[in-house]
PASEBA-1860 file (N, C-alpha, C; in nm, 3 decimals):
! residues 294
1> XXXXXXXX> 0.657/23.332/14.198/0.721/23.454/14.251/0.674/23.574/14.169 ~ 0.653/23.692/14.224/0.585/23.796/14.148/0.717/23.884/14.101 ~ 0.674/23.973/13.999/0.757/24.049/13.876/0.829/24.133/14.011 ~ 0.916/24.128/14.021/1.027/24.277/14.084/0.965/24.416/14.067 ~ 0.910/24.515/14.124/0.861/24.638/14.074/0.972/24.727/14.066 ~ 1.005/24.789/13.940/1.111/24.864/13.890/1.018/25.006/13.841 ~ 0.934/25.053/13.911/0.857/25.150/13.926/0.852/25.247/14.050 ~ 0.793/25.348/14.045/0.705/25.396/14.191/0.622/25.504/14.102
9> XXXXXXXX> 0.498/25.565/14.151/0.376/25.651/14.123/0.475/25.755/14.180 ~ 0.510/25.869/14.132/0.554/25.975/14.132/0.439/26.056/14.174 ~ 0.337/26.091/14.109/0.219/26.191/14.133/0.119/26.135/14.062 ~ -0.020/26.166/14.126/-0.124/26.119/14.086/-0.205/26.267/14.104 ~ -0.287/26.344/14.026/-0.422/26.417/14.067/-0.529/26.331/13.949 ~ -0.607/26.373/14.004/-0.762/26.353/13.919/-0.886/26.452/13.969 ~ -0.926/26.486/13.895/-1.028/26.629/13.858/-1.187/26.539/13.938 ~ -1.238/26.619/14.041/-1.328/26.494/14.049/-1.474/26.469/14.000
17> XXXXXXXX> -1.443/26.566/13.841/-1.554/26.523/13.761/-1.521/26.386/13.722 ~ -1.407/26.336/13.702/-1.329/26.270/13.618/-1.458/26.129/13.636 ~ -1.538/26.084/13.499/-1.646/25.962/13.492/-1.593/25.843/13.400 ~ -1.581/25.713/13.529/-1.519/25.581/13.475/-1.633/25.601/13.326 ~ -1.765/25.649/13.346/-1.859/25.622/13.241/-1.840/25.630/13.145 ~ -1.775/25.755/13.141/-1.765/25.863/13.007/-1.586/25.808/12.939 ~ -1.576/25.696/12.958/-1.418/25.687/12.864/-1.393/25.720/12.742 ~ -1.504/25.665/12.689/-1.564/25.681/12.560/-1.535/25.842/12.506
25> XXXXXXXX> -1.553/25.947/12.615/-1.568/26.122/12.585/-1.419/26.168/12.615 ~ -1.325/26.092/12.636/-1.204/26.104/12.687/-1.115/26.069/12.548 ~ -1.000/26.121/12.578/-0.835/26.080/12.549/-0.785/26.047/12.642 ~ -0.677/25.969/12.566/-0.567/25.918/12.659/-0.453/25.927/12.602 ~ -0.326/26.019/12.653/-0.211/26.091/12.642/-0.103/25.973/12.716 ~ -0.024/25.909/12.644/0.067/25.885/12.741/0.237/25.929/12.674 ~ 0.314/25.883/12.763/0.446/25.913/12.743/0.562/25.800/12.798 ~ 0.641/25.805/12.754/0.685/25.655/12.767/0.869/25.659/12.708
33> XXXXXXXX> 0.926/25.622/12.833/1.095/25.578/12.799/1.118/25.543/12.917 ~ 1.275/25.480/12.905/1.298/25.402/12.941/1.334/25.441/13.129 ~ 1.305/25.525/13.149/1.307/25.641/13.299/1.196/25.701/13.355 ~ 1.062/25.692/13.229/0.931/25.698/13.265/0.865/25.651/13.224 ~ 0.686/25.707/13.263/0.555/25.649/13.256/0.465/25.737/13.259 ~ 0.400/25.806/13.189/0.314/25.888/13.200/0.193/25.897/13.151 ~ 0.046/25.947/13.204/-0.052/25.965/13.146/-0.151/26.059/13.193 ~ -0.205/26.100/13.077/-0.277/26.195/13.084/-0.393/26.214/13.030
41> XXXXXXXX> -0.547/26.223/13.074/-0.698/26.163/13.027/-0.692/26.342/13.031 ~ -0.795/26.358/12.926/-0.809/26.486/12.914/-1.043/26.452/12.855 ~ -1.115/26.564/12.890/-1.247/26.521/12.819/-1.230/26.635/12.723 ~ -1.292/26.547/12.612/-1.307/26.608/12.465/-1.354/26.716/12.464 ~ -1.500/26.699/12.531/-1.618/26.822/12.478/-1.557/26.953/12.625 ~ -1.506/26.926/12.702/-1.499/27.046/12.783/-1.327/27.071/12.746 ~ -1.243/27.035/12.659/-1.103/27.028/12.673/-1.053/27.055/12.800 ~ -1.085/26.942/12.873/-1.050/26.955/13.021/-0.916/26.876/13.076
49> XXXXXXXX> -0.840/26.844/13.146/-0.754/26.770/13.250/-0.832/26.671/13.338 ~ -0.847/26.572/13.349/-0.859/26.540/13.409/-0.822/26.415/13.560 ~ -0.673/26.377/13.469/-0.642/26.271/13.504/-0.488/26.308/13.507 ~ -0.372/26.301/13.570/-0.206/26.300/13.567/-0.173/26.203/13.658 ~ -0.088/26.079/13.561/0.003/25.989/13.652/0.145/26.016/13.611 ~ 0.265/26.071/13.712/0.387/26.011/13.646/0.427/25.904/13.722 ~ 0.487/25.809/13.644/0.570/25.744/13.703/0.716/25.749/13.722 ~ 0.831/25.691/13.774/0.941/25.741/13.760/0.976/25.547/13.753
57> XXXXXXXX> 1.064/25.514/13.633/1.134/25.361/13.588/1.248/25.369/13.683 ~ 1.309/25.244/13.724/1.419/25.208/13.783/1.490/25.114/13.709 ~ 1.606/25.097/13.708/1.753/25.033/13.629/1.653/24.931/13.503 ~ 1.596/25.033/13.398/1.540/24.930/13.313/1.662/24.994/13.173 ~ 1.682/24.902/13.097/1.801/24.909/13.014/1.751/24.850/12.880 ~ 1.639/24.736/12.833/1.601/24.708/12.778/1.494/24.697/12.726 ~ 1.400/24.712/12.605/1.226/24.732/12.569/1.232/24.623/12.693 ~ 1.285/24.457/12.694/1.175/24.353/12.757/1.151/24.373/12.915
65> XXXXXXXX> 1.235/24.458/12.954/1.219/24.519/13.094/1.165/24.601/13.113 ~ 1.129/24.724/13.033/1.017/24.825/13.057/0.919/24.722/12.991 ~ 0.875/24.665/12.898/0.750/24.616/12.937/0.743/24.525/13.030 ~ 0.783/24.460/13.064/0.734/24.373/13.200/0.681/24.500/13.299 ~ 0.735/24.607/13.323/0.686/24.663/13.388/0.574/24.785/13.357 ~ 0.576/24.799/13.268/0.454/24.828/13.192/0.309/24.737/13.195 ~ 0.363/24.612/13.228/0.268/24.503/13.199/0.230/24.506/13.362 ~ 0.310/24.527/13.460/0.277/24.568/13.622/0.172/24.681/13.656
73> XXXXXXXX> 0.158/24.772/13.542/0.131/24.879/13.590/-0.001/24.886/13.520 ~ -0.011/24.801/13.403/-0.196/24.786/13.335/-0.235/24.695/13.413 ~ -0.140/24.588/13.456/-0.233/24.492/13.542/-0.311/24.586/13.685 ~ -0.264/24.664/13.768/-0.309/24.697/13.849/-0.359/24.849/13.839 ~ -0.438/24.889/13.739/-0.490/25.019/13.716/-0.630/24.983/13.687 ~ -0.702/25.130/13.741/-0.827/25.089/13.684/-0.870/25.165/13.532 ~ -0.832/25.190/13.514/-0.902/25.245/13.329/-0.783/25.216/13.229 ~ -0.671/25.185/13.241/-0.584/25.174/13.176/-0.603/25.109/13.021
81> XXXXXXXX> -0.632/25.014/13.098/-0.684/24.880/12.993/-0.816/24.875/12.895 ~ -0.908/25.009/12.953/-0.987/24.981/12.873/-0.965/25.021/12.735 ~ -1.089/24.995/12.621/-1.026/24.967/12.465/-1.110/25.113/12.443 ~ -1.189/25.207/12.475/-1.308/25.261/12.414/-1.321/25.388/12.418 ~ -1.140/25.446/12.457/-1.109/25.593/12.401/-1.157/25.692/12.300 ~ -1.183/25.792/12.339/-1.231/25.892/12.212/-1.085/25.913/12.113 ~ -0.991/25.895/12.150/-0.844/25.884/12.130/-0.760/25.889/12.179 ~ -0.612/25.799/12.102/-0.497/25.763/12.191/-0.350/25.806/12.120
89> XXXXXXXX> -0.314/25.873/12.240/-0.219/25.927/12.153/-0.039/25.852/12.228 ~ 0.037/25.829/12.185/0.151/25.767/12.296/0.250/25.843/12.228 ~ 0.331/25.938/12.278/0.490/26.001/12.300/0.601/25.921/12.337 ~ 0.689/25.894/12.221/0.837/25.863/12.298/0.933/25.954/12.276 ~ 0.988/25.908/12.417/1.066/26.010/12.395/1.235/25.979/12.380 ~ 1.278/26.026/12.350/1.450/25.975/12.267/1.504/26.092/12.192 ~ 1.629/26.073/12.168/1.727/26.111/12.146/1.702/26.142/11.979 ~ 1.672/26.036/11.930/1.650/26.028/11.773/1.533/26.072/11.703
97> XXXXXXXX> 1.551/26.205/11.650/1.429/26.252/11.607/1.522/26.350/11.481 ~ 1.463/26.416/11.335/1.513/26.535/11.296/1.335/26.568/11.198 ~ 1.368/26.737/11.199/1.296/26.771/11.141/1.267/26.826/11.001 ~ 1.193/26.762/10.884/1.271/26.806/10.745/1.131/26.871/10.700 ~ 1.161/26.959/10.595/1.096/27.097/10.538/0.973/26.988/10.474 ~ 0.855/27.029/10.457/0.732/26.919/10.445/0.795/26.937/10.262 ~ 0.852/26.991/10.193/0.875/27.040/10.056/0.986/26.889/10.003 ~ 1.033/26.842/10.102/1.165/26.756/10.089/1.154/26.622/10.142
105> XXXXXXXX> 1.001/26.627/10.178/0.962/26.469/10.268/0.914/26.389/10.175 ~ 0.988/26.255/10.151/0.897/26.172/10.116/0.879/26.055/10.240 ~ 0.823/25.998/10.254/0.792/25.864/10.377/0.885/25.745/10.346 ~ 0.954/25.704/10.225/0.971/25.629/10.190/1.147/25.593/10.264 ~ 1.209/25.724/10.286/1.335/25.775/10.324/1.358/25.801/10.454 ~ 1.259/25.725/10.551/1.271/25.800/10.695/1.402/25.778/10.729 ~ 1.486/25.633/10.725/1.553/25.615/10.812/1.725/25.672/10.752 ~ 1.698/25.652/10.589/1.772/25.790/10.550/1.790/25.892/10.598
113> XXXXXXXX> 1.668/25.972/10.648/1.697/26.139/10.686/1.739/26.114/10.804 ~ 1.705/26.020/10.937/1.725/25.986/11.042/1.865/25.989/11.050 ~ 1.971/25.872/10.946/2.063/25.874/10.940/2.173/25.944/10.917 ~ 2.148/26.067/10.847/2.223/26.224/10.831/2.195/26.269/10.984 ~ 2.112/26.246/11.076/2.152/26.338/11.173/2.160/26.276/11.324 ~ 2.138/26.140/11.323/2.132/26.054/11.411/2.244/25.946/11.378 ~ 2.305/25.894/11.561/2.326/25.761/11.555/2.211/25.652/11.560 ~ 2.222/25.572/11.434/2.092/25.502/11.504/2.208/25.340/11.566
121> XXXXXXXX> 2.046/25.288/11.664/2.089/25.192/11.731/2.059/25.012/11.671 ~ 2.223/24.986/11.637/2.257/24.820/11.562/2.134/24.731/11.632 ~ 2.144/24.759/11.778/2.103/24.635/11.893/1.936/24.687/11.876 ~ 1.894/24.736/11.833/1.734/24.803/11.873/1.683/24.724/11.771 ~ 1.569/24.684/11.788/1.485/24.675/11.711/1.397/24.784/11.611 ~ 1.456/24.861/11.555/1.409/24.992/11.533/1.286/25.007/11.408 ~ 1.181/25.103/11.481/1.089/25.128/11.358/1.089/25.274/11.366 ~ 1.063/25.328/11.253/1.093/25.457/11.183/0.950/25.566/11.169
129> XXXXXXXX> 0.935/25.686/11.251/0.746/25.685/11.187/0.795/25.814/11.192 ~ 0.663/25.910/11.145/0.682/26.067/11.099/0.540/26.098/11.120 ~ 0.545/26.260/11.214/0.427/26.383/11.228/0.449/26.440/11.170 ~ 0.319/26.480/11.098/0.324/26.657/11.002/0.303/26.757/11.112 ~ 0.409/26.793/11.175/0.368/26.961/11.237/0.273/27.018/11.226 ~ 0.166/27.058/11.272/0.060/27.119/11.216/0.082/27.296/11.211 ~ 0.206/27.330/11.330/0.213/27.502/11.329/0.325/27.531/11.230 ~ 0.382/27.470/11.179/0.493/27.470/11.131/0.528/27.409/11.020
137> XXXXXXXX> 0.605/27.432/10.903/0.629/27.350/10.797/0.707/27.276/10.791 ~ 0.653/27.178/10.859/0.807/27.072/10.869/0.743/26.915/10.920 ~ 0.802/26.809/10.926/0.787/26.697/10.941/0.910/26.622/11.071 ~ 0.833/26.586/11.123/0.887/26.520/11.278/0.906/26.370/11.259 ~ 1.050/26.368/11.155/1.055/26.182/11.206/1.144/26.154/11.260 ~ 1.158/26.017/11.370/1.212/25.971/11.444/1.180/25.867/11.489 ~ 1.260/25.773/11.545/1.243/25.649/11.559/1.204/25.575/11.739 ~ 1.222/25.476/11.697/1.168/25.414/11.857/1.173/25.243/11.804
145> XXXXXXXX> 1.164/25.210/11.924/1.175/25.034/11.894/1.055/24.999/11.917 ~ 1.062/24.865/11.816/0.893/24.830/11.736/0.808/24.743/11.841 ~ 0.926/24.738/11.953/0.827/24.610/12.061/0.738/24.697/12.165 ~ 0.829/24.824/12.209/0.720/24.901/12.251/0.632/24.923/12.177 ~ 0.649/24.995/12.043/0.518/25.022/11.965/0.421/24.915/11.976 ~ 0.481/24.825/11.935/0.371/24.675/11.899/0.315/24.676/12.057 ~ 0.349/24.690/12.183/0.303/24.646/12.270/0.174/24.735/12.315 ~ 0.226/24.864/12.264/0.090/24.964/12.283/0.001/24.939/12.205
153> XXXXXXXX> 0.001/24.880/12.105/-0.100/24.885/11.987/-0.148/24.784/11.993 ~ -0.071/24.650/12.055/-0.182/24.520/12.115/-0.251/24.570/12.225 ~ -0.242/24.628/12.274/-0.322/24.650/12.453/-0.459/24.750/12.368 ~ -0.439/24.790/12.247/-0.595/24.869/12.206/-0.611/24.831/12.062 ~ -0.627/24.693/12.065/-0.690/24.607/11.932/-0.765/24.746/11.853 ~ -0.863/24.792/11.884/-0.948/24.871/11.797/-0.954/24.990/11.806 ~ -0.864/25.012/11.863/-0.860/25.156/11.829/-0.713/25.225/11.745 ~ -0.713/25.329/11.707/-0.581/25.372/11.631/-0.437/25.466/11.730
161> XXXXXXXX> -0.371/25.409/11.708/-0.262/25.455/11.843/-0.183/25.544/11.756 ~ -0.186/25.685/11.765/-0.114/25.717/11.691/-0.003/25.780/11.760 ~ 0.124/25.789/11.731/0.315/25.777/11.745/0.307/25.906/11.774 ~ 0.393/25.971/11.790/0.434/26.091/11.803/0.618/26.116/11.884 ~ 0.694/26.180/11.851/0.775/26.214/11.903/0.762/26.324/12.015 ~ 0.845/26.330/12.124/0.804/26.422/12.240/0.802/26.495/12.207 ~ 0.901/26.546/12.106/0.939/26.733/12.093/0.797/26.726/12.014 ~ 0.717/26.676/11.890/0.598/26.713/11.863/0.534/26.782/11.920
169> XXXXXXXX> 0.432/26.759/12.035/0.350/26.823/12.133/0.443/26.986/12.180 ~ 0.590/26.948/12.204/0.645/27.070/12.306/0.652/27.168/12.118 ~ 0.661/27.148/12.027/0.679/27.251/11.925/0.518/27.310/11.911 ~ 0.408/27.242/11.891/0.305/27.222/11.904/0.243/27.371/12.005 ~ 0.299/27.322/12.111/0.225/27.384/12.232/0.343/27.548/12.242 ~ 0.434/27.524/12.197/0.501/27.630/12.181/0.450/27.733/12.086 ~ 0.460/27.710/11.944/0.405/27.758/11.800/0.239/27.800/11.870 ~ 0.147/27.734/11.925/0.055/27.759/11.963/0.001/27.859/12.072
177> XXXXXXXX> 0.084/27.859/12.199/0.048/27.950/12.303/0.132/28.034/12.339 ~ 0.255/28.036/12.294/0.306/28.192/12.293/0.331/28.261/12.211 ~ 0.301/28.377/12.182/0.267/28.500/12.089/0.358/28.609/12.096 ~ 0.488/28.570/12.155/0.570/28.699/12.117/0.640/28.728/12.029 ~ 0.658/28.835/11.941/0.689/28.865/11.786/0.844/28.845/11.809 ~ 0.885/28.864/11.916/1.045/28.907/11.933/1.100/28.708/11.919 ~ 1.248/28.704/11.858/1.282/28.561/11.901/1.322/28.540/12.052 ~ 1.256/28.430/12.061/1.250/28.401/12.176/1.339/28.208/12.228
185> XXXXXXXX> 1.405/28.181/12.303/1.392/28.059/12.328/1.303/28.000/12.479 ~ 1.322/27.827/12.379/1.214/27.755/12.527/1.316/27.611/12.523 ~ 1.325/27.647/12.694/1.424/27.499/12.747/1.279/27.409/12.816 ~ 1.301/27.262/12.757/1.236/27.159/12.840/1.316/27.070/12.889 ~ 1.351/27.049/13.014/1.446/26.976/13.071/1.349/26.902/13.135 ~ 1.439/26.737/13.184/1.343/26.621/13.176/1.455/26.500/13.248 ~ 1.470/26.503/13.362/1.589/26.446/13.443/1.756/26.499/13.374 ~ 1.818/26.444/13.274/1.921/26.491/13.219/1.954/26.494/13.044
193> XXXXXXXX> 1.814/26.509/13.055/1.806/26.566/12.885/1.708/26.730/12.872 ~ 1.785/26.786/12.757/1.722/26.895/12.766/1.687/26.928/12.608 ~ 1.590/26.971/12.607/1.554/27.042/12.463/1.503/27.168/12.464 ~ 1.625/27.163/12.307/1.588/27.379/12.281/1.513/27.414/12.211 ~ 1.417/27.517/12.202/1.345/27.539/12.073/1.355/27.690/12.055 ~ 1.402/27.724/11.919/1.383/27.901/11.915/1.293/27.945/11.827 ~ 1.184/28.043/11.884/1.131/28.040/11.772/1.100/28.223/11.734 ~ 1.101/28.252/11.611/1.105/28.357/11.596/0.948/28.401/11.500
201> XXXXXXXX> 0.892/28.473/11.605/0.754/28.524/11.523/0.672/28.377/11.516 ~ 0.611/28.346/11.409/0.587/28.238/11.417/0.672/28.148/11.334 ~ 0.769/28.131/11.331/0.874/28.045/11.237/0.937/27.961/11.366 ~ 0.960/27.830/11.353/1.062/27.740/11.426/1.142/27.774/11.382 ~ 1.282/27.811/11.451/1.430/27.806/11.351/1.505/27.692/11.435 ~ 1.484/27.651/11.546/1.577/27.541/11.610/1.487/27.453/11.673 ~ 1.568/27.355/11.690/1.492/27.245/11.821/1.588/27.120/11.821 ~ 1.631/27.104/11.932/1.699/26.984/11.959/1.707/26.892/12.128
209> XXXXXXXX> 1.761/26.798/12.127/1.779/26.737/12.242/1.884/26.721/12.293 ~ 1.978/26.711/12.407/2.110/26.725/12.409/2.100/26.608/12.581 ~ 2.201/26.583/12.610/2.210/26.467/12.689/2.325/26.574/12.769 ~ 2.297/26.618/12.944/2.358/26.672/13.016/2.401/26.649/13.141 ~ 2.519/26.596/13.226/2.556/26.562/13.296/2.582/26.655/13.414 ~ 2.583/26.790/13.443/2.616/26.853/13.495/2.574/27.026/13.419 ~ 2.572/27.106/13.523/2.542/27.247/13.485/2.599/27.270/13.384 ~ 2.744/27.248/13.429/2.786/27.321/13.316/2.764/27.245/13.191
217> XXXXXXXX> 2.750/27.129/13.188/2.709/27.083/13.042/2.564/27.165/12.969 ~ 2.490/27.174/13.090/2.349/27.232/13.057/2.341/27.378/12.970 ~ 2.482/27.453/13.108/2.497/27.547/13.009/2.542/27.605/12.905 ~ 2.667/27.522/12.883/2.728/27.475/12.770/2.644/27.503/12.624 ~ 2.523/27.386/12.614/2.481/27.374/12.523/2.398/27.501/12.480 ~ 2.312/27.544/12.602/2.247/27.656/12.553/2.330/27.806/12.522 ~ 2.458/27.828/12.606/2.576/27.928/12.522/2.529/27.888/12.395 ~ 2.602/27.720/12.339/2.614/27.744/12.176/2.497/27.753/12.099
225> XXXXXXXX> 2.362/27.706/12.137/2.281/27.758/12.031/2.262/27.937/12.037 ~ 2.286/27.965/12.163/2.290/28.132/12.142/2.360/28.196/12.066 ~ 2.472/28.128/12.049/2.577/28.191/12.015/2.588/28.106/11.840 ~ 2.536/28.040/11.797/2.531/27.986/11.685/2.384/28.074/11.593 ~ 2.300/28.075/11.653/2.195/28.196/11.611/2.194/28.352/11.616 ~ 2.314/28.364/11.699/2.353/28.544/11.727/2.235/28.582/11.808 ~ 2.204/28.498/11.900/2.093/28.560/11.991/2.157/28.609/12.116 ~ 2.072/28.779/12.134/2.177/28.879/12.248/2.111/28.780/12.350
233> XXXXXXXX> 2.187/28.781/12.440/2.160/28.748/12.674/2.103/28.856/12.717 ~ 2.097/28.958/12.651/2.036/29.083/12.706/1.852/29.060/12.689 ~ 1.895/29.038/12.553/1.702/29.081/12.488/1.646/28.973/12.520 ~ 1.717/28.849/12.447/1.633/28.701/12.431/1.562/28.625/12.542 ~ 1.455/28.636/12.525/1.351/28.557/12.658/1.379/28.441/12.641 ~ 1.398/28.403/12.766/1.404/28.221/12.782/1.271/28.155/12.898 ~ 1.219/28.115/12.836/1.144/28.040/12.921/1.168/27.902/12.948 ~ 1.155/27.868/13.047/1.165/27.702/13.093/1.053/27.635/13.124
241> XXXXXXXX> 1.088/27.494/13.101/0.951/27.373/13.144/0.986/27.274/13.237 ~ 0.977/27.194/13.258/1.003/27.068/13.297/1.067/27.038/13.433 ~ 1.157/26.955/13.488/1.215/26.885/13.602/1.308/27.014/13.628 ~ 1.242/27.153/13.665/1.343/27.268/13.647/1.277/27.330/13.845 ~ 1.380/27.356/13.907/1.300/27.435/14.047/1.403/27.527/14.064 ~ 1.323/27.654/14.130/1.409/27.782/14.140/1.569/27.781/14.226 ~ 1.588/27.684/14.310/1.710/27.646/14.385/1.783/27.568/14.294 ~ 1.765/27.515/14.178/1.815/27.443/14.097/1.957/27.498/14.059
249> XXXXXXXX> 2.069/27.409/14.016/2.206/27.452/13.996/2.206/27.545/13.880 ~ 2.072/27.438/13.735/2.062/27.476/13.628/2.024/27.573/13.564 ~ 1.931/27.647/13.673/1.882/27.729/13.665/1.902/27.867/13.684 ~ 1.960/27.833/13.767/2.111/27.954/13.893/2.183/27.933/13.783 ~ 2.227/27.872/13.713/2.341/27.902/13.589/2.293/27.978/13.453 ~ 2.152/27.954/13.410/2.059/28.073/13.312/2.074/28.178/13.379 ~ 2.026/28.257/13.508/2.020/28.325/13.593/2.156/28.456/13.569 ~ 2.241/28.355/13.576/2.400/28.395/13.547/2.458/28.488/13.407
257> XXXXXXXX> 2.391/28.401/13.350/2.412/28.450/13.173/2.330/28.551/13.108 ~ 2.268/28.479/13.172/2.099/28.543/13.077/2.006/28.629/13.147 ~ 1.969/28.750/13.082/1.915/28.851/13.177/1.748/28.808/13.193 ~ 1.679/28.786/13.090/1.546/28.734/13.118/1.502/28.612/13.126 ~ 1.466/28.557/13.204/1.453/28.399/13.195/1.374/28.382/13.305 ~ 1.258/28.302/13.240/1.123/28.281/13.339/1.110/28.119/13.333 ~ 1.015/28.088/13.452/0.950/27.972/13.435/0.804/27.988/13.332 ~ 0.789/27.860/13.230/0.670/27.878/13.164/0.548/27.869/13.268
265> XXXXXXXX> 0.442/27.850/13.135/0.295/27.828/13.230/0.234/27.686/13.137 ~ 0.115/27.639/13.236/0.019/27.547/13.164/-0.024/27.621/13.046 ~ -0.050/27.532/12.933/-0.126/27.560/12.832/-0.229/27.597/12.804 ~ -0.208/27.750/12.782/-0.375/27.812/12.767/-0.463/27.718/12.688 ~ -0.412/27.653/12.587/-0.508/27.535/12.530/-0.587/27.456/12.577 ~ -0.557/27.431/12.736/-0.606/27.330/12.801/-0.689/27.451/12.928 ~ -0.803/27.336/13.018/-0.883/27.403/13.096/-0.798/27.298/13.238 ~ -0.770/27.323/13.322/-0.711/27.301/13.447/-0.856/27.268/13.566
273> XXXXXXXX> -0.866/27.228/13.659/-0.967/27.258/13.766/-0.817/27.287/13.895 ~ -0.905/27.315/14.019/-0.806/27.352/14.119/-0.715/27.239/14.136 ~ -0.746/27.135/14.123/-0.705/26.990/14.219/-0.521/27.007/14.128 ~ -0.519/27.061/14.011/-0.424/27.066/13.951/-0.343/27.198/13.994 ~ -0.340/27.304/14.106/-0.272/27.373/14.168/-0.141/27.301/14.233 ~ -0.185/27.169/14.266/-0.009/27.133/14.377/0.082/27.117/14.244 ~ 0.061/27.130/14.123/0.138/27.095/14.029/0.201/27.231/13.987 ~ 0.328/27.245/14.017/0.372/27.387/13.922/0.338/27.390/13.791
281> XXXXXXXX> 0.317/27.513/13.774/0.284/27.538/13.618/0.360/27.475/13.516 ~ 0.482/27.525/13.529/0.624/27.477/13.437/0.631/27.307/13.418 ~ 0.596/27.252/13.460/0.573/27.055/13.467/0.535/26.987/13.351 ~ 0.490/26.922/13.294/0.472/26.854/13.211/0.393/26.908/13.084 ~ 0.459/27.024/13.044/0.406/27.123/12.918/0.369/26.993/12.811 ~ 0.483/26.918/12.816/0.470/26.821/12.643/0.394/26.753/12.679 ~ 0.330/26.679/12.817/0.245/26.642/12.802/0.117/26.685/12.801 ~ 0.053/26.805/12.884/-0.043/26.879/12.837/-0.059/26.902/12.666
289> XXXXXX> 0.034/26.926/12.628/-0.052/26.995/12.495/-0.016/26.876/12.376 ~ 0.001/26.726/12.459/-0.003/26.651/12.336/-0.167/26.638/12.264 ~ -0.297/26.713/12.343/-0.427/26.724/12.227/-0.401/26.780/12.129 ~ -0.265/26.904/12.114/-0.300/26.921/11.984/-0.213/26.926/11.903 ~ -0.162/26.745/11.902/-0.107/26.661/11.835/-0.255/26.600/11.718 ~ -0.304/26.637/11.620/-0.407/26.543/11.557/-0.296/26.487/11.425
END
C-alpha cells in the first residue's frame, strides 16, 4: 500500500534558463516545518532565481510524519536528490529562536540562552545550533529537532548543510535592502505566525515571532511592540511580507491604526526573470534572500 500524501504543490515557476547540467553552478534554499516545504535554486555566477516550489503539509504533528512525507516528495522530484550543489542552505522555521549580542556568545550555552527566553520542548528531540548575523551584531540561536536535521544531512552525504533559523535570512534581507534612516518596522506573516522586526538606521532593535489566531490577536501584538518602543502610527513605516493580500482582515486592521503601511518588494539582492511576475512581490522575502545567509 503506498504512503498517504499529506502534501499538495502549492506553486511551482522555473526560469527557463534553469540547466539540469549546471547543478553544480546552483544553490539550493530550502525551508521546512511542520505546515511546509519549500525550495528555492538560485545560479551563483548570475545571482539569479531560478527555481520556486511551495508546498503546503497536511495534519502532520510529528518529525516521523513530515519525513515520511518529505521522503514522498524526494522520491518523486527531479533534482532534489542530487548531491553536487554549489551550496545548501535549509531554514526552520519555529517558534524557538533568541538573539544574543556576539560580545556575550559563547557556543557552549546555547540551550541556556534558549532557555531564558523560550519554552523548550520535553517530547522533541531537540538540537541546539547558532548564525552569526552578518548585518548586525548579534547571534541567531535556536533550536529544531535533530531527526529533521539528521535527515537533511543524510540525503547530501558530501556536501555541508548549513542550519539557519527563518528570521536569519528575513533580518538579513531586511538590514540589507532597505535603506531608510527613519525607524521603521517589517511584519512577515506566514499562515498564523507573524514576525516583527524594527529596525532603526542600521541597528536591529526588535525581532520576534508571535503565534495569532485572529486579527485582533495580529493586531494586538503589533499595538504592543509599538507601544513598548514609543513608535508614533503617524510616522512609522510598516512594511509587510508574506501570506498577507490587500482584502485581508489583517491587513484592513494595520490600515486602521497605522497611517503608512505598504506591501514589501523582492530583494534587490536577487535578479528575478519575467516567469516570476505571477508571484507578488511581498511572498516569500525569507526565502529569497536566504543567499545571503553565508
Amino acid at each position: 500500500m503506498s504512503e498517504k500524501l499529506h502534501y499538495r504543490l502549492n506553486k511551482r515557476i522555473k526560469d527557463d534558463t534553469f540547466d539540469v547540467e549546471k547543478l553544480a553552478d546552483y544553490n539550493l534554499f530550502i525551508q521546512v516545518s511542520n505546515s511546509l516545504f519549500r525550495i528555492c535554486i538560485t545560479d551563483t555566477e548570475r545571482n539569479r532565481c531560478l527555481l520556486l516550489e511551495d508546498y503546503k503539509m497536511e495534519a502532520i504533528s510529528f518529525p516521523e510524519q513530515l519525513i515520511k512525507q518529505l521522503e514522498l516528495i524526494y522520491d518523486d522530484h527531479h533534482v532534489l536528490k542530487a548531491g553536487y550543489w554549489k551550496s545548501i542552505k535549509l531554514a526552520i522555521k519555529g517558534m524557538n529562536f533568541s538573539l544574543i549580542p556576539n560580545s556575550l556568545f559563547d557556543k557552549n550555552y546555547l540551550k541556556e540562552y534558549l532557555s531564558l527566553n523560550c519554552t523548550l520542548n520535553s517530547e522533541m528531540e531537540e538540537g541546539f545550533y547558532f548564525y552569526n548575523q552578518k548585518s548586525t551584531d548579534a547571534v541567531n540561536i535556536f533550536s529544531a529537532d535533530k531527526k529533521i536535521i539528521n535527515w537533511f544531512t543524510k540525503m547530501y552525504p558530501s556536501k555541508h548543510v548549513q542550519v539557519v533559523h527563518h528570521t536569519a535570512p528575513l533580518i538579513e534581507g531586511i538590514m540589507i535592502n532597505n535603506n531608510r534612516e527613519e525607524r521603521n518596522m517589517y511584519l512577515h506573516v506566514e499562515q498564523n505566525y507573524l514576525t516583527i522586526l524594527v529596525k532603526n538606521q542600521k541597528t536591529l532593535e526588535f525581532c520576534n515571532t508571535f503565534y495569532f489566531s485572529t486579527a485582533d490577536d495580529f493586531i494586538y501584538y503589533v499595538m504592543f511592540v509599538f507601544d513598548q518602543l514609543n513608535l508614533s502610527q503617524e510616522q512609522t513605516f510598516v512594511t509587510v511580507w508574506g501570506e498577507v493580500t490587500p482584502d485581508s482582515l489583517v491587513y484592513n486592521k494595520l490600515l486602521k491604526y497605522i497611517r503608512e503601511v505598504s506591501f514589501g518588494e523582492k530583494p534587490s539582492s536577487m535578479k528575478f526573470g519575467y516567469w516570476f511576475d505571477e508571484v507578488q512581490d511581498h511572498n516569500f522575502f525569507d526565502l529569497y534572500s536566504m543567499h545571503l545567509c553565508d
